[in-house]
C-alpha positions in Angstrom: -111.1 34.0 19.7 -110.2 33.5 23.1 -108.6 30.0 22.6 -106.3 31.3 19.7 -105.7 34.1 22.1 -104.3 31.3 25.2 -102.5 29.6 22.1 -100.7 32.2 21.3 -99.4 32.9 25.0 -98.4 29.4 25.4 -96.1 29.6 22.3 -94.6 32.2 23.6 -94.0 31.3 26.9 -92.4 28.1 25.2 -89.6 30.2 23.2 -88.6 32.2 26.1 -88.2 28.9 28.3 -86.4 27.6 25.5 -83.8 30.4 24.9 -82.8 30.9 28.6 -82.7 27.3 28.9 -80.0 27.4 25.8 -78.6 30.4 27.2 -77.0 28.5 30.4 -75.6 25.7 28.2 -72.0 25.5 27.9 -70.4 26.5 24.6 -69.4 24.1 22.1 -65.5 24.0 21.5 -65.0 23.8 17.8 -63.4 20.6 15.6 -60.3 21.4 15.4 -57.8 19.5 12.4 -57.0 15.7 13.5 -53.7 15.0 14.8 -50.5 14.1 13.1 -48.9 10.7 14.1 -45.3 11.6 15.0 -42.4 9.0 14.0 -40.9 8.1 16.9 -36.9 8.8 17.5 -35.6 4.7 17.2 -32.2 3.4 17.0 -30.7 -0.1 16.1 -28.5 -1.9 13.6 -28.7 -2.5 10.2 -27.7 -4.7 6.8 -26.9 -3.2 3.9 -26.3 -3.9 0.2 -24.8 -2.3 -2.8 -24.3 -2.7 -6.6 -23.5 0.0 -9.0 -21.1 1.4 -11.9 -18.0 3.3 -11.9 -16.6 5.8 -14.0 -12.9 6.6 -12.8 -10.0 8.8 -13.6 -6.5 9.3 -13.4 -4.0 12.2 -12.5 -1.4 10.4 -14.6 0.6 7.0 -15.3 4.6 7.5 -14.3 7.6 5.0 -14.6 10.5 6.7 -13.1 12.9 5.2 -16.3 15.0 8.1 -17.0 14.7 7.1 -20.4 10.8 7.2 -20.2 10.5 11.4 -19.4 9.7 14.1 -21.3 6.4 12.0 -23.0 3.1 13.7 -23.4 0.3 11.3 -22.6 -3.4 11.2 -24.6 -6.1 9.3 -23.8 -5.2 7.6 -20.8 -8.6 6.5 -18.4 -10.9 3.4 -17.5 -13.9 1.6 -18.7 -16.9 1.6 -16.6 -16.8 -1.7 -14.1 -19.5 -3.1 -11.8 -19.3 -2.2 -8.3 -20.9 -5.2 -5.7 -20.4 -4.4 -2.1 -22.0 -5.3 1.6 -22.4 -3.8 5.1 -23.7 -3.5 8.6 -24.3 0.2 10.3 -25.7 1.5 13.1 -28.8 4.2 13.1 -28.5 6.6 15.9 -31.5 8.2 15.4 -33.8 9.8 12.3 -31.2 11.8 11.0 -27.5 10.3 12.2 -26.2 6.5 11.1 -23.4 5.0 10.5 -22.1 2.4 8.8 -18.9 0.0 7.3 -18.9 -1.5 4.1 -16.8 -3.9 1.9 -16.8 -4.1 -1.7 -15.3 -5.2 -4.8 -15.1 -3.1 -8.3 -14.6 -5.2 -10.6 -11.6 -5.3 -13.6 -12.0 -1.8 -15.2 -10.0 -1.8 -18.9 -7.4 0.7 -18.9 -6.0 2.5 -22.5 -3.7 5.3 -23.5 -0.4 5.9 -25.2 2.1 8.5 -24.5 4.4 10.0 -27.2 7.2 11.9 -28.1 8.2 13.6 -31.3 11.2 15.8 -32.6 13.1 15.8 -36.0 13.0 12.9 -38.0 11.7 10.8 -35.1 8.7 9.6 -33.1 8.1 7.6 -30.5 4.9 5.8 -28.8 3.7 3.8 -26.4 0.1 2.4 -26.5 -1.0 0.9 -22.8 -3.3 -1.7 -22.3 -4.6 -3.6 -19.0 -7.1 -3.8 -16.1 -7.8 -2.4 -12.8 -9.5 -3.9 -9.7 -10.0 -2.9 -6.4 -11.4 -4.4 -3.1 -12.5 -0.7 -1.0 -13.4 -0.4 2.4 -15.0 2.0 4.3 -16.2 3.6 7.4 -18.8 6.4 6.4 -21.6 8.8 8.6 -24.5 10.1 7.3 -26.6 12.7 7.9 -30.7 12.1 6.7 -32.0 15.5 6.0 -35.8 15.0 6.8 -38.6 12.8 4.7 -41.4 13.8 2.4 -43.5 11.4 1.4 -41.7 8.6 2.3 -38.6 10.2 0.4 -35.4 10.8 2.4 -32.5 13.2 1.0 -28.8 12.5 2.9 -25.4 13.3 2.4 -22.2 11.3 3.5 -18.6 11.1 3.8 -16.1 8.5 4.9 -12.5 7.6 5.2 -10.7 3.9 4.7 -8.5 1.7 2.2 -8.4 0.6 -1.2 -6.6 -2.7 -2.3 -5.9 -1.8 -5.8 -4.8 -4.2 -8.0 -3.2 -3.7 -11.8 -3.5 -7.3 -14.1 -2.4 -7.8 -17.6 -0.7 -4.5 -18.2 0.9 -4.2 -21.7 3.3 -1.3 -23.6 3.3 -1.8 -27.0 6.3 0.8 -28.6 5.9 2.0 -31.8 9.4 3.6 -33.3 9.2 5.8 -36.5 12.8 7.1 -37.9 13.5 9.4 -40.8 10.0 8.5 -41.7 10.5 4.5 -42.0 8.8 2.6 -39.0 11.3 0.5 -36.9 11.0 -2.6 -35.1 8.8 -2.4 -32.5 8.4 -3.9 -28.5 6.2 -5.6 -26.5 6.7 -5.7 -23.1 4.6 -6.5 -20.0 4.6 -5.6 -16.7 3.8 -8.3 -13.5 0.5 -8.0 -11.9 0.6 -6.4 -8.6 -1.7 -4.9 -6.1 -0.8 -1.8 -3.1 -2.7 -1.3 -0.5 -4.0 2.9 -0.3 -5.5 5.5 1.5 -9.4 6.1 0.7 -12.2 8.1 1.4 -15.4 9.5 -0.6 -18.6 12.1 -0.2 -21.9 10.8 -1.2 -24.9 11.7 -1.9 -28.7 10.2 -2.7 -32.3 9.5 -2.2 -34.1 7.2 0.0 -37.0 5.6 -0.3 -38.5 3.7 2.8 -40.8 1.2 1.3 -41.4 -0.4 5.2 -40.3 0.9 8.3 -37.6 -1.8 8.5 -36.9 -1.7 4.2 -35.3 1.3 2.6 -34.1 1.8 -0.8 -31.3 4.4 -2.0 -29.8 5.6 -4.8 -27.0 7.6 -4.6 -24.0 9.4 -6.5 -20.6 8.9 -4.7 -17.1 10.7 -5.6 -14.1 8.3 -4.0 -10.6 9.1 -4.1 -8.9 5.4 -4.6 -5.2 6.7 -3.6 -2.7 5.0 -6.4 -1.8 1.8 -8.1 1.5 0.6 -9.6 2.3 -2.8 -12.2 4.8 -4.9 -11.1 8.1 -5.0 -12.8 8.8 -5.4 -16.3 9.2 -8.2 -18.8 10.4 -7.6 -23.0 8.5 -10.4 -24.8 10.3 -9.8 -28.5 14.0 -9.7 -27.2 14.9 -12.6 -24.5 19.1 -11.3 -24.7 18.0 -7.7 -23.7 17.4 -7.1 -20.0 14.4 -4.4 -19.5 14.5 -1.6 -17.5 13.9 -2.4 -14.0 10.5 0.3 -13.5 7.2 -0.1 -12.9 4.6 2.1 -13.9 2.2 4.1 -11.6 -1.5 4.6 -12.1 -1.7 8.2 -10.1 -4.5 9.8 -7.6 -7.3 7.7 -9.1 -10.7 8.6 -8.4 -14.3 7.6 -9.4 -17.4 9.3 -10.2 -19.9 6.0 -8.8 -23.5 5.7 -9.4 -24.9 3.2 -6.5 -28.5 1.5 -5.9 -28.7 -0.3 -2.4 -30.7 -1.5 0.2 -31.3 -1.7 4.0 -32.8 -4.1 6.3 -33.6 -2.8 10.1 -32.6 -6.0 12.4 -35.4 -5.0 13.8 -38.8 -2.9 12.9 -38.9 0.6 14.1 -42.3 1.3 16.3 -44.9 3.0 14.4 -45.6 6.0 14.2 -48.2 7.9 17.5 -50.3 10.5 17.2 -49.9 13.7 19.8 -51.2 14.0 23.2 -54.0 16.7 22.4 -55.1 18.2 25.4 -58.5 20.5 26.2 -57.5 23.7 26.7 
């Protein structure tokens, strides 16, 4: 009885050393959530590379033939073309870049007719051709943060558009008292202006590495004007045309783009925070 009794008096001796012991221990700071690795700012140059389609618009085709006024015009616009162009821009930091690209949109058909009617007469013209243009620009954009490797931006530029009008054809059809009359062919020279351009864009990123991104973007790009060179009859060699050109007016483009960019040089990677014990 009296060794159970000792026993007992040792254990609890034991648990009373042991709690102030634990007692003067210093607390033990929870886990806190692992760090984030932060992209670093970085800056450097780029390449670039663009194809896409177009789908453009006009304000209106004008020849300044006083004889040629008064039509109304139906149906007058482009075929889609491809669009292939290349660049080099600068990246200022995650969000700003810049960057100046050349390209060339390629022949886009043109068709239309304009018309005029009044007693016991009509009159049309059906026009036929192709449109090209070589476009440069200077543009800045602005990359509005990324989520899961997915970067939204927004852009606008300014430059010039070569535009250039090949194989344009007026084909006049001539009805009288109800009986068709003869009818004309004539052509106009090709001929390319130089114009005024700029554009707003739009898109998605997609950085597949830190030095390889992919984008796909919508762009809207005003391509200034375009006028044919001067005319030619083709049915008629003793009658003397008309000296006017036609004018393809405030043409503009609704673009779809998919393009690429290669980093000269690969961005660090991305560091994790300085935690501190507080």
């Amino acid at each position: 009885m009296s060794s159970l009794k000792m026993l007992a008096a040792a254990g609890a001796a034991s648990l009373t050393f042991a709690t102030a012991h634990a007692a003067d221990l210093a607390p033990i700071a929870p886990i806190g959530p692992l760090p984030i690795p932060v992209a670093q700012e970085f800056s450097g140059w780029y390449l670039r590379g663009d194809i896409g389609m177009s789908n453009q618009n006009l304000k209106s085709l004008d020849n300044p033939d006083p004889n040629a006024q008064g039509f109304s015009s139906a149906g007058l616009g482009f075929d889609s073309a491809s669009i292939f162009g290349v660049g080099v821009g600068y990246q200022f930091n995650n969000w700003l870049r810049f960057d100046a690209t050349g390209e060339w949109r390629g022949k886009a058909n043109f068709h239309g007719s304009q018309y005029m009617s009044g007693p016991g007469f009509a009159l049309a013209d059906n026009y036929s051709g192709s449109k090209s243009e070589s476009l440069f620009l200077a543009n800045f954009y602005v990359d509005l943060g990324t989520w899961w490797c997915i970067t939204p931006f927004v852009g606008a530029g300014i430059g010039a558009s070569y535009n250039r009008i090949s194989g344009f054809r007026d084909d006049g059809v001539n009805t009288y008292q109800g009986t068709a009359q003869p009818g004309s062919v004539t052509y106009a020279a090709d001929n390319g202006t130089w114009n005024f351009a700029w554009d707003v864009t739009a898109g998605l990123a997609y950085k597949v590495t830190p030095g390889f991104t992919v984008e796909l973007a919508y762009r809207y790009v005003s391509l200034g004007s375009a006028t044919t060179g001067l005319p030619n009859v083709a049915f008629d060699a003793s009658f003397t045309p008309p000296q006017y050109a036609w004018t393809m007016k405030n043409i503009t483009s609704n673009d779809v783009m998919l393009g690429v960019r290669w980093m000269l040089w690969e961005p660090p990677p991305p560091v994790a925070p300085l935690v501190r014990k507080g």
